[in-house]
One Martini backbone bead per residue (centre of mass of N, CA, C, O) as a GRO file, in nm:
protein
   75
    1UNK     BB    1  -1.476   1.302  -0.699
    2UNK     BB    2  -1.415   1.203  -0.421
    3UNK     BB    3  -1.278   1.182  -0.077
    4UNK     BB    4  -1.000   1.147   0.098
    5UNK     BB    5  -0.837   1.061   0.446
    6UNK     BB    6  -0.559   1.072   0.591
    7UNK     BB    7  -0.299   0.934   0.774
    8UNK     BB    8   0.019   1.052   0.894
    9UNK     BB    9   0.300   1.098   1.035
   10UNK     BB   10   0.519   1.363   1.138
   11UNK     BB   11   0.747   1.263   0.952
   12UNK     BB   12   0.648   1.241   0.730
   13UNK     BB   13   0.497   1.495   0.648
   14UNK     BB   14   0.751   1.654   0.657
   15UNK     BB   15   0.872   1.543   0.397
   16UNK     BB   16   0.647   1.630   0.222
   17UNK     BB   17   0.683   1.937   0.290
   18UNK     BB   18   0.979   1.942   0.136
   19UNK     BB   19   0.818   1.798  -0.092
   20UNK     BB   20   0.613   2.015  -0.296
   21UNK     BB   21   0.669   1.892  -0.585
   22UNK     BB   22   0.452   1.721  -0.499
   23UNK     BB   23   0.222   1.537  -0.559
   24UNK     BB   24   0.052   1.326  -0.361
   25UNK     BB   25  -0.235   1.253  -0.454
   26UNK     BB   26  -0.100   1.080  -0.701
   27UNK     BB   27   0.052   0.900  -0.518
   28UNK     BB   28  -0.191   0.764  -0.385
   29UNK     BB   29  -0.362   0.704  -0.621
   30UNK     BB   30  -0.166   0.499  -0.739
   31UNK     BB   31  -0.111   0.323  -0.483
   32UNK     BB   32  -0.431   0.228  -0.520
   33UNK     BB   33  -0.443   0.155  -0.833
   34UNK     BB   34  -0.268  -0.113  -0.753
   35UNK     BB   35  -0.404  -0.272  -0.529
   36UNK     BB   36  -0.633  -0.313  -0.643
   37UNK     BB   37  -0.504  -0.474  -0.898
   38UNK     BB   38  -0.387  -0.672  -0.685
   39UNK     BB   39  -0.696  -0.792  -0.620
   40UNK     BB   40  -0.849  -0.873  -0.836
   41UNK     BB   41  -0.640  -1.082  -0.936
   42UNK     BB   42  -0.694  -1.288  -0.636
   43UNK     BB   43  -0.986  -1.296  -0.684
   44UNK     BB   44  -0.951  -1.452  -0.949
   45UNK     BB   45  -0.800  -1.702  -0.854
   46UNK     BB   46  -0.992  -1.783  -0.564
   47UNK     BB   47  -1.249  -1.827  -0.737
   48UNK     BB   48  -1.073  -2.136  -0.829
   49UNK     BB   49  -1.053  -2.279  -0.585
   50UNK     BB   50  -1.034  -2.551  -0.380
   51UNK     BB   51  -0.917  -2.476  -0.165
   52UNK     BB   52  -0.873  -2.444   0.165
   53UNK     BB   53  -0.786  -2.225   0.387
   54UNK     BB   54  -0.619  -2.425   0.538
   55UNK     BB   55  -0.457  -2.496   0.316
   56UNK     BB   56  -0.371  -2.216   0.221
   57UNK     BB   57  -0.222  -2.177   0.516
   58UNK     BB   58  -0.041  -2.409   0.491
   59UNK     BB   59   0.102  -2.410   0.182
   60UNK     BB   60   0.231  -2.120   0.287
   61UNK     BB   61   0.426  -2.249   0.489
   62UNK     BB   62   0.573  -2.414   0.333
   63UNK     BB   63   0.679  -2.171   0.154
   64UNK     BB   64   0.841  -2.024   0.377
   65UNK     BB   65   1.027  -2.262   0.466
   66UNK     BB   66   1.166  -2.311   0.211
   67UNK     BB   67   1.266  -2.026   0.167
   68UNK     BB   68   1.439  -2.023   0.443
   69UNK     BB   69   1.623  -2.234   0.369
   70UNK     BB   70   1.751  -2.133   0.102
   71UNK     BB   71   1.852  -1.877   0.209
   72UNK     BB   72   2.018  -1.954   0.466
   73UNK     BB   73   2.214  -2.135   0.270
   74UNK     BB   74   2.328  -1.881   0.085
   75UNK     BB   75   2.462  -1.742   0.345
   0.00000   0.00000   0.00000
């Protein structure tokens, strides 16, 4: 299996060395196996679309005003 090396700020690595019965590798493993999939995900969706890039980031704009709109109103 490969190696990668991380770098993590100071105060996180403290917190991980508090907590040395946690795999911490077995936990990047897995955030790093969870974003992969839901990268596969994403390009199998925009391999389908026919928007341009400008279209859909107007498109994602449209949907951030409308739900700050929504949650505005809510509170």
């Amino acid at each position: 299996m490969p190696t990668i090396t991380l770098s993590v700020p100071e105060d996180i690595k403290k917190d991980m060395e508090d907590s040395r019965e946690i795999n911490w590798s077995a936990v990047a493993r897995e955030a790093i196996k969870t974003k992969v999939a839901q990268l596969r995900i994403l390009k199998a969706i925009t391999a389908k679309s026919k928007l341009s890039e400008k279209d859909a980031l107007e498109l994602g704009r449209k949907i951030n005003a409308s739900l700050h709109e929504r949650y505005k109103k809510s509170n």
